[in-house]
N, C-alpha and C positions, 0 to 999 in steps of 0.2 A: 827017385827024383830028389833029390838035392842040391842045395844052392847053400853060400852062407849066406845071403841077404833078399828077402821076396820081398818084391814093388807090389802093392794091389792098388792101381791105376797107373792110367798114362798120361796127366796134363802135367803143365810145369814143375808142381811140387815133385809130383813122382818124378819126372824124368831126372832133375837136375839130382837128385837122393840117387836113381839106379846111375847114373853117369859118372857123380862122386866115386859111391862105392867102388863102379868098377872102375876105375883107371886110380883107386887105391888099391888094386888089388884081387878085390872079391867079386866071386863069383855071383852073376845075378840075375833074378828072372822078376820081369815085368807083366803081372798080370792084368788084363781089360777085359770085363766083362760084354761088351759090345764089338761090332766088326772091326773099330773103328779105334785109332789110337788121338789122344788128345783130348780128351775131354771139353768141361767149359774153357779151359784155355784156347782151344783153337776158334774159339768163337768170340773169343773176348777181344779188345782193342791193342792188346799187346803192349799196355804201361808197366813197368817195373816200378816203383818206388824207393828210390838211393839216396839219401841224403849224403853231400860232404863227397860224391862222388868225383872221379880224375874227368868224367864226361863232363861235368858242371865246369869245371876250371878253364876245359877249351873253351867251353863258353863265357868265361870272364865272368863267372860268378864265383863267390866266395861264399861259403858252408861251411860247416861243423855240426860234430857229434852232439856237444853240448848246445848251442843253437839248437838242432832236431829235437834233443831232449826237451829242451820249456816246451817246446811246440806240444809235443807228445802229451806232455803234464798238464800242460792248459788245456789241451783238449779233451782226453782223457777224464781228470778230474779222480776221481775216487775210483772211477776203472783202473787205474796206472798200475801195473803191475810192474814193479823195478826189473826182478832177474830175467823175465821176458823180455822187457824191451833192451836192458843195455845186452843181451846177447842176441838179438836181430841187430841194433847198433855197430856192436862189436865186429858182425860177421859177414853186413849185408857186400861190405865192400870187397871182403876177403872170395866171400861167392863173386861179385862182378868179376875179378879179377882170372878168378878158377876157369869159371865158364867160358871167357871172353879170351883168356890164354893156352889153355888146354883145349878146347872144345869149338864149336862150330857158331857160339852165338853171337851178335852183335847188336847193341845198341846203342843208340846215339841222343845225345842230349837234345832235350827241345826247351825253351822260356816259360814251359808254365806253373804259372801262381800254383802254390797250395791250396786246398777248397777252402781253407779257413784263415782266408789272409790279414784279418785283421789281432789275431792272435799273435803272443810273443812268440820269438821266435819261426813264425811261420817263413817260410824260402820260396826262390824260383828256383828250374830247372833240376828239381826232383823226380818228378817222374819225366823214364825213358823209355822211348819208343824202340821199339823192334826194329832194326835192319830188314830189309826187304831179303828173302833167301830163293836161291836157283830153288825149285823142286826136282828136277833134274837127276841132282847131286843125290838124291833118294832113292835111285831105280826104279825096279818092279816096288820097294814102301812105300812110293809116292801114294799111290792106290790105297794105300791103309793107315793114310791118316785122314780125320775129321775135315772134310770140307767146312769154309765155314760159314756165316746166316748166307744161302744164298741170292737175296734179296740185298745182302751189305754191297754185291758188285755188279759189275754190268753184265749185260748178256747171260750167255748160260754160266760161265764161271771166271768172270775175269775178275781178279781182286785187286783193288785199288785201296791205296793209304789216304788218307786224309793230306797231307799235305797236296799228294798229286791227283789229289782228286779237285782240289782248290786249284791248280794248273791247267789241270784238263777243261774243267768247269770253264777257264778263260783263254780257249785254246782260240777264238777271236780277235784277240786284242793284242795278240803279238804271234810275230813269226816264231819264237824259240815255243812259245807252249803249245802251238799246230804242231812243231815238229813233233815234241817233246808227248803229244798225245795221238800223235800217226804214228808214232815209234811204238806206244804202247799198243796200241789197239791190232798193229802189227804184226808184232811180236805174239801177244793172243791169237789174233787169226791164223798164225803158221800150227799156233800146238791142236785148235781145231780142224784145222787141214787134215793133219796130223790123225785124228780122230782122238783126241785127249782132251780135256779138261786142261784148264789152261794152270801152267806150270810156275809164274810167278807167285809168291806167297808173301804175304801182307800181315802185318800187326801178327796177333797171337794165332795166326795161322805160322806166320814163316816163325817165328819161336818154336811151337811145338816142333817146327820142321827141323831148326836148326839143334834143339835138343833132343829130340828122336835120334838125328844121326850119330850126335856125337856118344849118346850112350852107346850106340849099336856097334859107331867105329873100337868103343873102349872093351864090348867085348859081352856086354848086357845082351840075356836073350829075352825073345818078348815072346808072350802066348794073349791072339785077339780070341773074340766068345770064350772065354774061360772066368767063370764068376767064383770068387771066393765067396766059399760058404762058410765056415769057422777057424776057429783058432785050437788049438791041442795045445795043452800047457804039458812038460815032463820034466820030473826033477824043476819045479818051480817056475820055470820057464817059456813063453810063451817059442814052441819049437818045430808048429806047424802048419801048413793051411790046407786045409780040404779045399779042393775046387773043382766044382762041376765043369765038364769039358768033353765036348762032343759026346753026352748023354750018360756019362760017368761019374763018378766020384774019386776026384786023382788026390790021395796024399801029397805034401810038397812039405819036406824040411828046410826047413831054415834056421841052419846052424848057427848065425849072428843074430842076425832079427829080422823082425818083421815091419815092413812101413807102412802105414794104412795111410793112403790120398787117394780114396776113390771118389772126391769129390761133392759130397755133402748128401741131402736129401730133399733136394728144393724139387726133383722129380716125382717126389712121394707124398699121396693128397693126404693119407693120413697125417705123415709127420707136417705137413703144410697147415692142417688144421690145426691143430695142438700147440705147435710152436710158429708158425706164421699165420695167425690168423687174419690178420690185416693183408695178406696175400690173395685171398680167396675172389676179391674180383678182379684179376687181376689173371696175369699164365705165369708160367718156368718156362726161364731162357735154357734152361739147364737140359742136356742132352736126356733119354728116355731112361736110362741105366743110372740114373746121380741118383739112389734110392736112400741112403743112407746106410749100406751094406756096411760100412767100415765102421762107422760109430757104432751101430748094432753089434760087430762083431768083438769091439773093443768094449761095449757095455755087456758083452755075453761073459769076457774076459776078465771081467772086475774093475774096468774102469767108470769114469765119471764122466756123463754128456752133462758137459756145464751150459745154460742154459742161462742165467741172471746177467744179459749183456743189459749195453745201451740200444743194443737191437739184435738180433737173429738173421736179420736178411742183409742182402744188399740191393738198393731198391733201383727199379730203373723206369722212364715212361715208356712204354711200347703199343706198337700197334700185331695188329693179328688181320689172315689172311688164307681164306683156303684155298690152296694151289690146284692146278688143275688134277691132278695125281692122285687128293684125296686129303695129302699130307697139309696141315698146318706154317702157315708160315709167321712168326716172331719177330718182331722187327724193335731194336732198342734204341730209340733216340738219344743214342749218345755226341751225335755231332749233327754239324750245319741247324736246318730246320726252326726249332725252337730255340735257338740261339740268335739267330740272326734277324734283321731288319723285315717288317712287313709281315709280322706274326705276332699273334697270341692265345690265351691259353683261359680258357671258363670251364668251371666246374658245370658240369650236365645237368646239374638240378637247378643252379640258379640261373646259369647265362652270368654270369662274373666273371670276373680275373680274384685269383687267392694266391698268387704264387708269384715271386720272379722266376718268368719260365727260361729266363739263362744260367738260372743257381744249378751245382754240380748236383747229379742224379740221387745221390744220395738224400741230400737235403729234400731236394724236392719229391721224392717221396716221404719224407717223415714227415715235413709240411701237411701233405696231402693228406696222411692217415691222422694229423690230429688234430685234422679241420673235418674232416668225414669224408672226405671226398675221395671217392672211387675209380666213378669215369669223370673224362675230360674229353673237350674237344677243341680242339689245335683250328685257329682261323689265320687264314692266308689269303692274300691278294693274289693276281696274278704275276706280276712281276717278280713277287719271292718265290714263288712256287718256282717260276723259270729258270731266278738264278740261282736258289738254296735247294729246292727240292721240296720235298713231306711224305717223310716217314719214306716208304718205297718207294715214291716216286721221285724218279732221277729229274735233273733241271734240265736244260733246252742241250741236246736238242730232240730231247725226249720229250716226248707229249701227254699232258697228264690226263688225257680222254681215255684211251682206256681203261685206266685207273676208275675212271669214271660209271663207264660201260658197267668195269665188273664188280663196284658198290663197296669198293676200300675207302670210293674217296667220295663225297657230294661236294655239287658244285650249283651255282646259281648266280646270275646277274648283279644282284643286290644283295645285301646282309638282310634287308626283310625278308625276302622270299627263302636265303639260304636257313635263317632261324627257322620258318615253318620245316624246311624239310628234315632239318634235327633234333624238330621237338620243343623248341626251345622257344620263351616268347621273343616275338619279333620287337617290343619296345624294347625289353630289357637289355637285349644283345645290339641294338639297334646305341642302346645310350652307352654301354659298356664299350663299344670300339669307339661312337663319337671320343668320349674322354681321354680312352685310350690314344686317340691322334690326336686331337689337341695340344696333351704333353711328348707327345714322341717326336712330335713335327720338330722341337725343340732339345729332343734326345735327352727328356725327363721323364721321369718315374715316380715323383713323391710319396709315393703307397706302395709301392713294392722296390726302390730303387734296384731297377734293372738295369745292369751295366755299369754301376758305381763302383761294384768290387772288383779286383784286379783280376779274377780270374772268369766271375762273370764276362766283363770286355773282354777279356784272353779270346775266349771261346764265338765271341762274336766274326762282323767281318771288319778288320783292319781299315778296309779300305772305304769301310761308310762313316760319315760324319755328322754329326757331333758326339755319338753316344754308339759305339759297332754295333750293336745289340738293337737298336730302337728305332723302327721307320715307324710312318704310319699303316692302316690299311684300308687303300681308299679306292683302288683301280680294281674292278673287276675282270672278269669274273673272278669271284669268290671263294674257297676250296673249302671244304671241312674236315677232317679226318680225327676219328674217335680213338683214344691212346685212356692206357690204364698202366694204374701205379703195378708193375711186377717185381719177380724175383729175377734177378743176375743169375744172382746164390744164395744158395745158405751159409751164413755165418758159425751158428753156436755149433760145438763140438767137443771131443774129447780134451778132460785137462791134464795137458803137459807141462811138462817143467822143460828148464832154459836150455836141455840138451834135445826136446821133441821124444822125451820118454811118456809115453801113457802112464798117468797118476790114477792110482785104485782111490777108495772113499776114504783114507787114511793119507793118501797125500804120498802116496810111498809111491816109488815107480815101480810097475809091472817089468819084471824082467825079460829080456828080449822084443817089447813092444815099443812101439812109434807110430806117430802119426804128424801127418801137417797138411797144409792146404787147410779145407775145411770140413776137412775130418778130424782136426785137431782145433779148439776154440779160439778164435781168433785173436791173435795178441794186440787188436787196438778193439775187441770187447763190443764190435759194432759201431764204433766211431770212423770218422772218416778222413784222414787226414789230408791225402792226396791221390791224383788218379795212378794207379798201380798197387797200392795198400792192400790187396788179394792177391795178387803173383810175387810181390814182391815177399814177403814170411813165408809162402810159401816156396820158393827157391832157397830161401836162403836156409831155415828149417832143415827144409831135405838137405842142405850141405850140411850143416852143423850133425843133423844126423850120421849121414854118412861117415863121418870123418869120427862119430861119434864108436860107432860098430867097425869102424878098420880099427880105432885102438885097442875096443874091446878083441877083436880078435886075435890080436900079439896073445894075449893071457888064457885065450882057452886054448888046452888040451888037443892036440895035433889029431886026436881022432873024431873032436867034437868040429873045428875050422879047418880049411885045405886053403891057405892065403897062397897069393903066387899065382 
């Protein structure tokens, strides 16, 4: 078994590294220790992160490198590591253009703020959304990549974007968005007609779809349930992987190198303890196999798990749910919900508000962990619930009684009776929403200014006034739904230098090793700049890599590389 280039994972980093490779050239094999290809990408929201990108310009925004860079620095701070960031700078756009021109991806620019818009430099229309993709276009692989939260869409598997979710939501109030949502619901119903799971693919589902295939189309073979278990170094070189597979132990050479993006270790309680301990009331969004096999395999290697961020994780609020099956369900409040009018957010211990609960997930989890706050519970009226949703629970013409029935959600008449039944004193939660409406009725915030920043409103609803973010909550019935600060991901990882070579304790690169995603340490250190700042170094990495090991291959020895 030989290849000159082995993938150990399959989410964004990996793909776009094996996809690079092969349509430079090299030979390459894709390994995933689970059924299932895609990792936490296909479960993520599908933001890229491009500053100064050709998608921003359609949109009549204007960016730059330099611009990104204060952004960077201001943020950053004493994290900023120069050769890392100016060669994600350098390269991000060069990967847009790779992927987007050679391959299958597509993304399109959307208006939103940076998370930290009051800083220099900070931009609109940096992070990009995913192009919706045929699954179709996948064959019999369609089946072997990652479904994603299936609680994110409707029915048994219909997946909706956020935009068209905002359309369908108001498929009411005009003729084009009835159509526009019987066309969908349509189109779903024929693929289960059909007896399939439904074929449109959404956010970081249709990415991993669309970079699955184009590595496939480029000539990348892939092995699912095949888990790398070590690294063989020979003649100095990191030049092999053991990988258990169908109850074996398969050597695999890998004549260029190796890429390690199997996706971090937010799945593994131990490492969760040790290095995320503010994790522990909380779950992993992260699929069961994110163990942290790669950094392991790369600290077996003589590399460095760097570890000294501004954080380890990437935090998100979520709720949890046991499905009828047995299996757990996940659910990350990354849109509507707590963003929107007719909702707030008290800490479980006191019955308060400590947070603007529209601030981007990141924040609002680091908020949470340095106030002490663990659990939360999410108060809703009825009319938000109808028109935003919560947590799982779809808005009208969905009914959140079941919900009810099966104890995701409590509900009650009044906020007195709904605080006894979540523990909570009924004065305190009783004055903490009085105040709460008093200034939202006016689309104020003085204590936490919710919806003052450009990307707090972003995230709101456009179309409520005076403040998108801030109704009151006065119409019952009431809703409650309990949400803890989790993990995304894991952040800290292997340290690389600006080409995604694994650095030993000397700072020297390990020959023939690589990593990225976040099996490599993340080059914004745990900060957060904007939504996509995790797929985004991660694509772009695995290109620079790529591109990294075809040069090296012109130079090695025709018995050691088979280019071509």
């Amino acid at each position: 078994m030989e290849y000159d280039v082995v993938v150990v994972g399959s989410g964004a980093g990996g793909l776009t590294t094996a996809f690079t490779a092969a349509k430079s050239g090299l030979s390459v094999l894709v390994l995933e220790a689970s059924d299932l290809y895609g990792g936490t990408s296909a479960y993520s929201g599908g933001g890229v992160w491009i500053p100064g990108s050709k998608h921003q310009k359609a949109l009549g925004i204007s960016d730059s490198k330099e611009k990104a860079r204060k952004y960077i620095q201001a943020l950053l701070g004493n994290y900023y590591q120069s050769e890392r960031i100016e060669a994600y700078l350098d390269n991000v756009n060069p990967m847009l253009e790779f992927v987007e021109g050679e391959g299958w991806v597509r993304l399109v620019g959307v208006p939103m703020p940076d998370y930290e818009p009051e800083l220099e430099g900070a931009g609109i229309g940096r992070t990009h959304m995913t192009a919706d993709f045929d699954g179709n276009l996948l064959g019999a692989d369609f089946d072997s990549i990652r479904p994603p939260i299936q609680e994110a869409g409707l029915f048994h598997s219909m997946q909706i974007a956020p935009y068209d979710a905002v359309r369908m939501g108001a498929w009411s109030r005009s003729l084009a968005n009835a159509m526009f949502a019987i066309g969908r619901v349509s189109e779903y119903a024929w693929d289960r007609l059909r007896g399939r799971r439904g074929r449109r693919m959404v956010n970081g589902n249709a990415l991993v779809g669309q970079l699955f295939k184009s590595a496939r189309d480029a000539g990348a073979e892939f092995w699912n349930r095949s888990r790398a278990k070590e690294l063989v170094r020979e003649n100095g070189r990191i030049a092999q992987v053991l990988v258990e597979r169908n109850g074996k132990i398969v050597p695999v050479r890998a004549r260029v190198g190796v890429m390690l993006a199997s996706g971090g270790y937010s799945a593994n309680d131990d490492m969760r303890r040790n290095l995320l301990p503010q994790a522990s009331q909380g779950w992993s969004l992260q699929p069961e196999t994110n163990v942290g096999d790669g950094i392991a395999m790369g600290v077996q290697a003589g590399g460095k798990h760097q570890t000294d961020n501004a954080s380890n994780g990437i935090w998100v609020p979520s709720s949890s749910f046991p499905r009828n099956d047995g299996t757990i369900a996940r659910f990350p409040s990354l849109f509507f919900d707590r963003h929107c009018p007719g909702s707030l957010m008290v800490d479980a211990r006191s019955g308060k508000r400590f947070v603007d609960e529209a601030i981007n997930y990141q924040s609002f989890g680091e908020i949470a962990h340095s106030k002490g706050v663990g659990k939360v519970w999410m108060i809703s009226e009825a009319p938000a619930v109808a028109k935003y949703g919560i947590g799982m629970v779809k808005p009208k013409p969905f009914s959140p009684r079941p919900w009810v029935k099966r104890g995701y959600i409590f509900e009650a008449p009044t906020i007195t009776a709904l605080a006894e039944k979540i523990g909570l004193d009924p004065a305190v939660l009783t004055r903490t929403v009085e105040d709460f409406n008093e200034h939202a009725a006016r689309g104020e915030c003085p204590e936490f200014k919710r919806g003052y920043s450009s990307i707090s409103a972003f995230m709101g609803d456009p179309a409520h006034g005076p403040n998108p973010t801030l109704g009151p909550v006065r119409t019952g019935p009431f809703y409650a739904l309990e949400v803890r600060v989790s993990t995304l991901s894991s952040l800290s990882g292997l340290e690389v230098n600006a080409s995604a070579q694994v650095l030993d304790e000397d700072c020297a690169p390990i020959p023939g090793l690589y990593a990225t995603g976040v099996d490599s340490n993340h080059v914004f250190r745990g900060r957060y700049p904007g939504g996509g700042v995790s797929l985004g170094p991660a694509m772009t990495f695995g290109y620079i890599a790529a591109r990294e090991m075809a040069r090296q291959a012109q130079t090695l020895p025709a018995a050691q590389a088979a280019v071509g």
